[in-house]
C-alpha positions in Angstrom: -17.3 -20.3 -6.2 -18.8 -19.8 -2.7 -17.6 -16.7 -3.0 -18.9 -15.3 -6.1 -22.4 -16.7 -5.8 -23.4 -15.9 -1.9 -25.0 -12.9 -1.5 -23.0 -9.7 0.1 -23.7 -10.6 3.7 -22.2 -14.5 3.2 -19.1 -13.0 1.1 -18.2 -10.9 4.2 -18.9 -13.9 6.6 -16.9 -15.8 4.2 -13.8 -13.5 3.7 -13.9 -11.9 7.2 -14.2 -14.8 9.7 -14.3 -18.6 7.4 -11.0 -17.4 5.9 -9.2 -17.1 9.4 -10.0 -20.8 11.0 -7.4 -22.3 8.2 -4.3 -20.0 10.3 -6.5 -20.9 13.7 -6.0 -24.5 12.9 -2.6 -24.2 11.4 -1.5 -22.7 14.9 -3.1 -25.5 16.9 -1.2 -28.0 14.9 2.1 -25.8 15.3 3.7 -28.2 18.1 3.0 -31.4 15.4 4.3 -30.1 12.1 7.7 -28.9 14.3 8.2 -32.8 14.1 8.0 -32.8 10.7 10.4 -33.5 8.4 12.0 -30.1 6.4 11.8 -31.0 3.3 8.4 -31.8 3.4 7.7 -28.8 5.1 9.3 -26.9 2.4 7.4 -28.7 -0.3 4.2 -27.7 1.5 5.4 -24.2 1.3 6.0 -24.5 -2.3 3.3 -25.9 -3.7 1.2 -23.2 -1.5 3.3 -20.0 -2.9 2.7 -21.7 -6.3 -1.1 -21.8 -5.6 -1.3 -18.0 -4.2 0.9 -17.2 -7.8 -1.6 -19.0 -10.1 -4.5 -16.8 -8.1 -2.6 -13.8 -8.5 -2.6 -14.6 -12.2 -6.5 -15.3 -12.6 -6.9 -11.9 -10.3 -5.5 -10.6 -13.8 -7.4 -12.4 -16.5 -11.1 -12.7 -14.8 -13.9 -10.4 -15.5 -16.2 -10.6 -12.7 -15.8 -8.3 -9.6 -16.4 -10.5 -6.8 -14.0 -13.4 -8.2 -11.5 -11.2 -8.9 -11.7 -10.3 -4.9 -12.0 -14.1 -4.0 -8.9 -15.1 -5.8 -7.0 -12.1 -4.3 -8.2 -13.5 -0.8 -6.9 -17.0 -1.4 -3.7 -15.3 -2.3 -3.3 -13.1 0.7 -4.3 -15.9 3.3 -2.5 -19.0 1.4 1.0 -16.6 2.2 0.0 -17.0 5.7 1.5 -20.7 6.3 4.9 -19.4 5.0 4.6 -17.3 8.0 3.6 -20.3 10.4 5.6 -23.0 8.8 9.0 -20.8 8.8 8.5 -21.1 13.0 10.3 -17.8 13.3 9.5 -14.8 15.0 9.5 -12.6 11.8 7.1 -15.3 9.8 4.5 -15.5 13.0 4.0 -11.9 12.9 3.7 -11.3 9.1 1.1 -14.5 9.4 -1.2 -12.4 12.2 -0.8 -9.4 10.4 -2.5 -10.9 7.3 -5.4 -12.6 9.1 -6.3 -9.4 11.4 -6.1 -6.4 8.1 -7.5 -9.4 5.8 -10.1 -9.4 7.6 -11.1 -5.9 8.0 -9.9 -5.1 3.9 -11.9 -7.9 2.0 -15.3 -7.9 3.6 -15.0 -4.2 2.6 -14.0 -4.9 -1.0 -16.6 -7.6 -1.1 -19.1 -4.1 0.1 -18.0 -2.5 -2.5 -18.1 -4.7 -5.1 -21.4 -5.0 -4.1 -22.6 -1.6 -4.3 -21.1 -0.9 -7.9 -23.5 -3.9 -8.6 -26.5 -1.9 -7.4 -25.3 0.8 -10.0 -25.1 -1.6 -13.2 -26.3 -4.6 -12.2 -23.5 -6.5 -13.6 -20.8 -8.1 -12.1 -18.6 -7.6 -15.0 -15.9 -4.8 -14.7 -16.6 -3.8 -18.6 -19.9 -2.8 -17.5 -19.3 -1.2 -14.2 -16.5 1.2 -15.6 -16.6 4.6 -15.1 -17.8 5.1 -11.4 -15.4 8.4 -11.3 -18.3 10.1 -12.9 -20.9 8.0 -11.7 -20.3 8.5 -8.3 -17.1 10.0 -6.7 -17.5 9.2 -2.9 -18.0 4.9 -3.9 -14.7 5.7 -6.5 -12.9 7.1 -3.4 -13.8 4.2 -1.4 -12.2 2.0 -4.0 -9.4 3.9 -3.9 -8.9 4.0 -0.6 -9.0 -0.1 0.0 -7.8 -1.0 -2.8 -4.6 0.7 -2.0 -4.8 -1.2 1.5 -5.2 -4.7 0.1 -1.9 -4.0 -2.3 -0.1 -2.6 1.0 0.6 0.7 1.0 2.3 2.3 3.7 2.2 3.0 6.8 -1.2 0.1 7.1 -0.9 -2.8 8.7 -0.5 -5.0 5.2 2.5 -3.1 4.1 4.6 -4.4 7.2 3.5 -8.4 6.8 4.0 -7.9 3.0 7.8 -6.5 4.3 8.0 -9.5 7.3 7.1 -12.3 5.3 9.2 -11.2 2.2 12.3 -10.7 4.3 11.3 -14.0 6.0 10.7 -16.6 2.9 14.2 -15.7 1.2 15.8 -16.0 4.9 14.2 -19.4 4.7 15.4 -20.5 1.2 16.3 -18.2 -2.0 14.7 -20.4 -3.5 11.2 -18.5 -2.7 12.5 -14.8 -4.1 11.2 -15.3 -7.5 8.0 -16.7 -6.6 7.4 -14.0 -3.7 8.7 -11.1 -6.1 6.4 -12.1 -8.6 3.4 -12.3 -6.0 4.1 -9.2 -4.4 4.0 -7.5 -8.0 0.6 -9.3 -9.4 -0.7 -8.3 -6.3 -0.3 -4.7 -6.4 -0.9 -4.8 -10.4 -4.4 -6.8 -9.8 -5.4 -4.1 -7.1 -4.6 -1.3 -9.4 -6.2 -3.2 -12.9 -9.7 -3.5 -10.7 -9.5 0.2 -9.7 -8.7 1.9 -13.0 -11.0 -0.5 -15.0 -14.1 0.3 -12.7 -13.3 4.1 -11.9 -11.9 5.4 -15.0 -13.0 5.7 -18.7 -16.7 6.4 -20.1 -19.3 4.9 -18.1 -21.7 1.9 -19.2 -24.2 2.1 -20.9 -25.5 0.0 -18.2 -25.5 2.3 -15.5 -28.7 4.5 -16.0 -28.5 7.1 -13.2 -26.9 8.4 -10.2 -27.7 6.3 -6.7 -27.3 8.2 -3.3 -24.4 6.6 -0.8 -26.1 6.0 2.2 -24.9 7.8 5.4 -24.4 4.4 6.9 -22.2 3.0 4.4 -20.5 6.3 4.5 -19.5 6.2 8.2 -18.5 2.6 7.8 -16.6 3.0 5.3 -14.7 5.9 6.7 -13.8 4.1 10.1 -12.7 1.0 8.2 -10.7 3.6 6.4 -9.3 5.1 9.5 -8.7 1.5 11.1 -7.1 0.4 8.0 -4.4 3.1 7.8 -3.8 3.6 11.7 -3.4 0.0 12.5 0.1 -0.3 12.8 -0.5 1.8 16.1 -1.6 -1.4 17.6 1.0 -3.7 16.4 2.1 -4.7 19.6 -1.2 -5.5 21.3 -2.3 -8.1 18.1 1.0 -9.7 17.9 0.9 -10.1 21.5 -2.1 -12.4 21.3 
């Protein structure tokens, strides 16, 4: 809900940097919850994967842009204490990988989401559809990180989305369903929010042609760049 009704600059705040102290603090509390009992660690695992599912299921049925961005984030970050919790190499890495490309990739959705509202001025994705024609440089950008939050290859989020799959049925077969199913709504959320704003006839809503700022341009093509040549610097973040 914070989310959806902060403006721009508190959904980036929100989804680049509040997001992240939940995997700080998990990792503080590492050396206690090795202590813990297994079964109750795997029941906290669980009920988490179950959460990040039922997000990846509202991702599908919600009309509004920016909640539709908000549940993916929960998703994305509530796979990162299957990572912590499995206290494996494997799992600590795909947890890093999240929080460093997470943030980068939402904040820049959240950008987006809020410049389609400048075109419409709706946050519905029935009456922001059709940006293709609209505007082809904001469709690209859409494109471009949408395909990074559903982890496409060679970024950063296809590797974690590879380490902590390979890592949660290591742990227990009982996760492959639930892990299959989230790594599919994922990708089939990303691609419903790109085709539904970028394709078909345009709105009736959206009355003329904006110009893309050159600033927005340039940041959105280094986030670009950053986003598809991070796994360059694998080994310096997982070092940290």
């Amino acid at each position: 809900k914070a989310h959806v009704e902060a403006p721009v600059g508190g959904s980036i705040i929100l989804a680049g940097i509040i997001l992240k102290f939940g995997g700080f603090g998990l990792w503080r509390f590492l050396p206690i919850l090795g202590r813990a009992d297994s079964k109750m660690l795997e029941f906290t695992i669980i009920l988490t994967l179950w959460g990040g599912l039922v997000c990846r299921v509202i991702c599908l049925c919600h009309y509004d842009i920016k909640a539709m961005i908000a549940f993916s984030s929960i998703s994305h970050i509530r796979v990162v204490v299957l990572g912590m919790l499995s206290f494996y190499c494997m799992g600590w890495i795909g947890g890093v990988a999240i929080i460093f490309i997470h943030g980068v990739c939402s904040p820049c959705l959240f950008a987006m989401a809020n410049y389609s509202y400048k075109f419409s001025g709706r946050r519905s994705i029935f009456l922001c559809k059709g940006l293709l024609k609209i505007c082809p440089l904001v469709s690209l950008f859409w494109f471009m990180f949408c395909s990074f939050n559903l982890g496409c290859p060679p970024s950063l989020n296809f590797f974690r989305e590879v380490f902590l799959t390979l890592r949660g049925v290591w742990y227990s077969y009982y996760f492959i369903v639930m892990l299959i199913l989230m790594v599919f709504l994922g990708g089939a959320s990303s691609v419903y929010l790109y085709c539904v704003l970028n394709h078909g006839g345009h709105s009736y809503t959206i009355l003329r042609k904006r110009v893309v700022r050159d600033r927005i341009i340039i940041i959105g093509f280094s986030c670009c760049f950053f986003l598809f040549f991070s796994f360059f610097i694998m080994d310096f973040v997982f070092c940290l």
